[in-house]
Structures are given as C-alpha cells and as structure tokens.
N, C-alpha and C positions, 0 to 999 in steps of 0.2 A: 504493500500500500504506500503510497504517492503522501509524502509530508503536503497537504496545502490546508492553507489558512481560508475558509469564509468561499468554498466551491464546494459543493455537492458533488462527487463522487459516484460511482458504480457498474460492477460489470465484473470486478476482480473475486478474486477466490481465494479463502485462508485455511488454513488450516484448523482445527479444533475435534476436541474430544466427543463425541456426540452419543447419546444415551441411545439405547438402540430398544431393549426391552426390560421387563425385572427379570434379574439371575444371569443377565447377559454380559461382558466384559463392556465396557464403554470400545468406542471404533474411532480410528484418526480418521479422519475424513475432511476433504474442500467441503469450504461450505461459501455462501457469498459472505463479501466484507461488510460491514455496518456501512451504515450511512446515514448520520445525524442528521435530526429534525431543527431546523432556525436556532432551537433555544437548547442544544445538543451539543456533544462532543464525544472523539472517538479517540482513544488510547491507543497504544501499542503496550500489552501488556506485555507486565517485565517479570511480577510474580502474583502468585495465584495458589490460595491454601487452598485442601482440603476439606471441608468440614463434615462433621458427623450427619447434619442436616443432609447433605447431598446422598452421603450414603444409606440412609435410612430411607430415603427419597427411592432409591434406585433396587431395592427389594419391596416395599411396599407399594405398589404401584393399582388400587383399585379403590374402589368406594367405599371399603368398608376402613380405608388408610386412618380419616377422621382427620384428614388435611389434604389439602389441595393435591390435584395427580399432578406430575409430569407425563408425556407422551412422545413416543417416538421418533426421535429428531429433532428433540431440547438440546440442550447445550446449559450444565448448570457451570457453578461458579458464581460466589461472590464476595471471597475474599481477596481483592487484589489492590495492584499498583502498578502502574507505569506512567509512559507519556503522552503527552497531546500530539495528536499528527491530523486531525482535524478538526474544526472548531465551524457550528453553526451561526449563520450570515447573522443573527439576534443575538449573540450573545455578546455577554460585557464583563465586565470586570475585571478586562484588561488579560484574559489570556490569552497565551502565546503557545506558538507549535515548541514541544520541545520540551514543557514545560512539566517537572517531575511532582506528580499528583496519586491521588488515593479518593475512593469516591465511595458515599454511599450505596449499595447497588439499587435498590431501586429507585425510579426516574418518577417524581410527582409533578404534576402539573402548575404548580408554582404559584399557584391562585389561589386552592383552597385554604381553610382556616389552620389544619393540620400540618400545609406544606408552610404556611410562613409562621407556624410553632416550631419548626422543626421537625416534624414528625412526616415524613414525604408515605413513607409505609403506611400512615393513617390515611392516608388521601384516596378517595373513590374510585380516581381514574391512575393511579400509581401502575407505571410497567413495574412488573416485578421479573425476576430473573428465570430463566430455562419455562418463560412462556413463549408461546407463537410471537415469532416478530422481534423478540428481546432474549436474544442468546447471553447466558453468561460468559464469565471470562476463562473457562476450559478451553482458551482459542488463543491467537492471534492478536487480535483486537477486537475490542469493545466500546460499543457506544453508552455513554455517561451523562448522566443531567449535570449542567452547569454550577447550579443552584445546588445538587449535594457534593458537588467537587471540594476537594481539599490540599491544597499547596505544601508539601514534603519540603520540611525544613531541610535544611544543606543536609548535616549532622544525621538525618533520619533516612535511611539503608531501602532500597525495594523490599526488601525483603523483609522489615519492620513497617513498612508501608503498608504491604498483604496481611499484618498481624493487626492490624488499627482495628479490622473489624470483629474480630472475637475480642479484643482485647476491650472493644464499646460495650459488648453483652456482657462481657462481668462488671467492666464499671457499671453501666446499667440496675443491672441487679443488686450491687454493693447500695449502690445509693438507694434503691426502693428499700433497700430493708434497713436505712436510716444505721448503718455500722456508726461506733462511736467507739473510741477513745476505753479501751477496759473492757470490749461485749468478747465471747468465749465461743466460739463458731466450731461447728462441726461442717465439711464440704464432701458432700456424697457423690464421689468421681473424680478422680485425676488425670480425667484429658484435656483436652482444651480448654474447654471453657471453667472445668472447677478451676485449672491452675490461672488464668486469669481471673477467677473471683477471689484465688488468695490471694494476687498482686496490688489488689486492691483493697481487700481488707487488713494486708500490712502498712497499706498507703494511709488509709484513715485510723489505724493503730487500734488494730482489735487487738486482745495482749493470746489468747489463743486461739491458735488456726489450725483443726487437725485437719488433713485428710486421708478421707477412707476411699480402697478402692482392691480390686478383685487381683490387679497387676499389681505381684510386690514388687517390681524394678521403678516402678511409681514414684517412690518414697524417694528417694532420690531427688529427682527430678521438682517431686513438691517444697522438699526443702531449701532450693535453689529459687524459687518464686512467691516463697514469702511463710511456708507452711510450718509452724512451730514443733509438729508431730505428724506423724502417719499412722496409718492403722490398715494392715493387710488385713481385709475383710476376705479371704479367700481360707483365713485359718484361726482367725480371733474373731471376737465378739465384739461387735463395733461399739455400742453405748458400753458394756463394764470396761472395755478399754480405755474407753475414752475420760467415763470416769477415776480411773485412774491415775492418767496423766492428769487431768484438770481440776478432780476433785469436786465434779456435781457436774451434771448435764449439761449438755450444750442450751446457751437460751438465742441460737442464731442457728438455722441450719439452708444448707442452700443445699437441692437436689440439682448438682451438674451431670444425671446420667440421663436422662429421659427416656423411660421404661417402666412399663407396667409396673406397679408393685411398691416402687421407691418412694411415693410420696407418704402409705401408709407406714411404711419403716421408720420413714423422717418422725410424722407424727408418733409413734411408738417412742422415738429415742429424744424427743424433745423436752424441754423444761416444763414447768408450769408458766405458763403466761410467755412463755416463748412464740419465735416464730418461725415459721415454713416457707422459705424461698424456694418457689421453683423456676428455675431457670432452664433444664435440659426438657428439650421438647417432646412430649411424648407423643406420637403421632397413631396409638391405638387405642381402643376404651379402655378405660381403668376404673376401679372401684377404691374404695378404700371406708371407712370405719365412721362417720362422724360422730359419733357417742364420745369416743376418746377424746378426740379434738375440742369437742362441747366441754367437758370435765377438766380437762386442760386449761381450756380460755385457748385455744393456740390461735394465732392468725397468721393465715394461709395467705403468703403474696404470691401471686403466677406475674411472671416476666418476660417479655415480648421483644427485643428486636434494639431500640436504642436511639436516643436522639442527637440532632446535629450537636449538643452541646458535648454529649459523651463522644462523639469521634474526635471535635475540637480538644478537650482535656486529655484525650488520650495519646495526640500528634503532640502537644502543651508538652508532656510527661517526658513525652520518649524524648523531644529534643534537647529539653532539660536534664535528660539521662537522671530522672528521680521515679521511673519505674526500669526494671532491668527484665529484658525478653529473649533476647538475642538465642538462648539454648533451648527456648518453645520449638525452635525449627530441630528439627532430627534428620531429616531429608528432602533433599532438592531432585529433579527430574525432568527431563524432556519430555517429549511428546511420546516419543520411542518407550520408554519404561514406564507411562502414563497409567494406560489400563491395570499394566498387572500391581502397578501400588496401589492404585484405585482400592482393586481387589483385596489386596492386601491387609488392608485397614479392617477391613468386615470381620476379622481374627483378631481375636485378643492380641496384643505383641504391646512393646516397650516404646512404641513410637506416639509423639504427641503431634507435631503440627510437620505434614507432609505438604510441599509446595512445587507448583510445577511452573519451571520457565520453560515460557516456550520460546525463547529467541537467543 
C-alpha cells in the first residue's frame, strides 16, 4: 500500500489472517486493503496481540455463544499499533503519514453522546472489529477512527503500543472497583488481563495482590507485574491459601478468566461486604448462587471494554515508565507461524501476550 495523504485508494490486496470456521486453523490469505471513510484512517500495522476474546471467539461460533458471532471471512484483531499511511480528506488534528499511533478498535461515529464521553463502543452505529466491512488488525493494515487515535510517545515501543489495549481493560476494571490505598485483592487468572489488573492495582497501592491460577509457571510472571503472592490453584486451595498469606479474605476480587463457574467461586471466596469484579468475559450461560451473595452484602461489578481516558492514562504510564510491561510479550511472529500460535494458545502453556508483526 501507497503512503498518501487525503486520496482515497483501492484495488490493492494485503495480506491477513482470516477466520475460516470454528475448530479451523485461521488461513493467510489476500484480502483487499482498507480504504478510509473522510473522517478515517489507515495504518500499516506494526504489532498486533492476541487476545483471549478472539480465541474464544473462534470455537464458539453459534447462537447459543451468548455474544455476538463472527463469520466466515472476519478478520479479528484488536490489539494493535503502527503507522498512518492514509488519512481521510475530513480529518484534522493535524495528522500526518508516518505518524507512530495506537487506536481504539472500534470506529464510533463521532456524534453521539457516548462517542464525545468517550465511550465510541457505547455508540449505536460503532464498526466494531472482525464484522462485514471492518477487518481487524490480523492483516497488513487497518483502517482506524480519527477520533479514537492515539499518538505513541517517542519513548513508547510498537510493541507496548499493541499492549495499550488490554492494559485499558484492567485499568478499566481497577478503577470501577474504586482500588484504594490498603484494599487486599484476590485476581482469579494470570493471563492477560489478570496480570494487567495487578499492574494496576500496585499502581493505586493495594498492599495485597494474590494471584491464583491453574498454570504454576504463572507465579512468576505475576510477581514481575505487580502480584504480592500467587497461589497455584491447580494443587492448593485458593481462599485457605490465600488466607494464609493475608490473614482474612480477600475484600476485592476481580474474575480475569471468563468461564463458567468462576464468578460463583469468586462469591464463595469473598469477604463480607466485599466485592466481585468481573472483568474476563464469559461468552456462555452461567449460573451461580444469589443467596450467598445476599448474606454477604457482596456487590457484583461486571466490566466492559474501556474509555478514551483509560487508553490516555495508560500511553501517560508507559511513557512515564511508572507502569513496567515490556515481559507481558512472550512471543513475537509472522504471518508464517500465525495460525499454528493462534492454535496454540487454546492449551494451557506459560505464554501470556503472543503478538504478531506482520511487516
């Protein structure tokens, strides 16, 4: 693709990962280049994570999902970064080709009440990612709303660029569940997104941060991003452990796995008057107890997605070098070793944030 400024484009053909069916490998395949709308722009991505969303995405694939389908000849992806190599004929704020950026992925229409809160993903008419017409960034390039763009400090790496957006969904969730100064948290999952909700609840000085998870190579890993303790749930008992180390119940608990089951656990292992953060998406029905929850007092926050202020704080952080992320990456990849990392991932292993350059 042709670096120009403020022309409309098309006819060309990129390369990208393309979802083919559920249980199927993703397929490299041409597909056509984007082509930004007036109030648009298109990237040349540089990096591009993984996330647990896509892969959940790509075996659950029907009505009974309890979230939106993907179909055949998506294109997801929407953790990324790179640069501008096209910029539609309306847009303003002074961007240039060239110019090394990180964007919300979805595109809101810039009008509604949600798009000028912030919240472009609340907006009625919002493209969202690996729909008809709005490929994510498993490609080449990608086209980007103006309006959720975000300008990469010097200092701030492509590759902590493609971290900006998980690392907005635990900020996200830290602040809905109003973290302070002394609260004693429990984080149910150390991948992604738990190990960015510890980065953040050492940020706002929670004094303990366990987390629990099924991979004991985890433990590690969590203690590098902020986690006071770990707790191999694969061979202990996650609440008398945990009471042990902290000495009384967690009165914070954030559910970073999103799976059946984990929210009643949460509840189970929760304080009195504690609270239930759930953050990891569960994308099937789930039950769970309200009687407990009732007797408890517990109040249950569900957590959604992230606003322009938390991607702002989170670019803020990194450049200031007063959050550290840099060992979330475990692995980099081409298009070549794409699918079978893809695949990968759907097994338990030691890897947290897997990213693929495709350039």
């Amino acid at each position: 693709m042709k670096a120009i400024a403020f022309v409309l484009i098309g006819g060309s053909v990129m390369k990208a990962a393309v979802f083919k069916n559920s249980g199927l490998p993703l397929s490299i395949e041409e597909i056509e280049d984007p082509v930004p709308s007036p109030t648009d722009m298109v990237i040349k991505v540089c990096a591009c994570g993984i996330c647990g969303t896509d892969l959940h995405w790509s075996e659950i694939n029907n009505e009974e999902s309890g979230f939106r389908d993907i179909h055949p000849g998506a294109v997801m992806g929407h953790e990324f970064s790179g640069e501008i190599v096209e910029i539609g004929k309306d847009v303003t704020n002074n961007w240039k080709i060239g110019a090394r950026v990180c964007a919300m992925p979805q595109i809101g229409c810039a009008k509604s009440s949600n798009c000028r809160a912030g919240r472009p993903h609340r907006c009625d008419k919002a493209l969202n990612r690996a729909t008809p017409g709005n490929p994510g960034a498993y490609s080449e390039f990608v086209r980007i709303g103006a309006q959720e763009t975000f300008r990469l400090p010097d200092s701030v790496t492509f590759q902590e660029g493609a971290l900006v957006e998980p690392l907005a969904v635990g900020l996200h969730a830290v602040k809905r569940a109003k973290i302070t100064a002394g609260d004693n948290v429990l984080i149910v999952g150390g991948g992604p997104v738990g190990l960015s909700v510890a980065v953040w609840c050492k940020f706002f000085g929670a004094r303990y941060i366990i987390v629990s998870d099924l991979i004991a190579d985890r433990g590690e890993k969590a203690g590098d991003f902020g986690a006071t303790g770990f707790v191999d749930a694969s061979v202990s008992n996650v609440p008398e452990t945990y009471e042990k180390i902290v000495g009384s119940p967690p009165s914070i608990i954030f559910d970073a796995v999103g799976i059946a089951g984990s929210m009643q656990l949460s509840i189970g292992y929760i304080s009195n008057y504690g609270k239930v953060v759930v953050v990891g998406l569960c994308m099937v029905s789930d039950r769970f107890e309200p009687a407990t929850a009732v007797v408890k007092e517990v109040e249950i926050i569900f957590c959604f997605c992230y606003e322009y202020a938390d991607f702002q704080m989170t670019l803020e952080m990194l450049a200031q070098e007063r959050i550290e992320v840099k060992g979330l990456v475990t692995e980099s990849v081409g298009f070549e070793q794409f699918p079978e990392a893809f695949e990968r991932l759907k097994q338990p292993s030691n890897q947290i944030k897997v990213m693929l350059k495709p350039h």
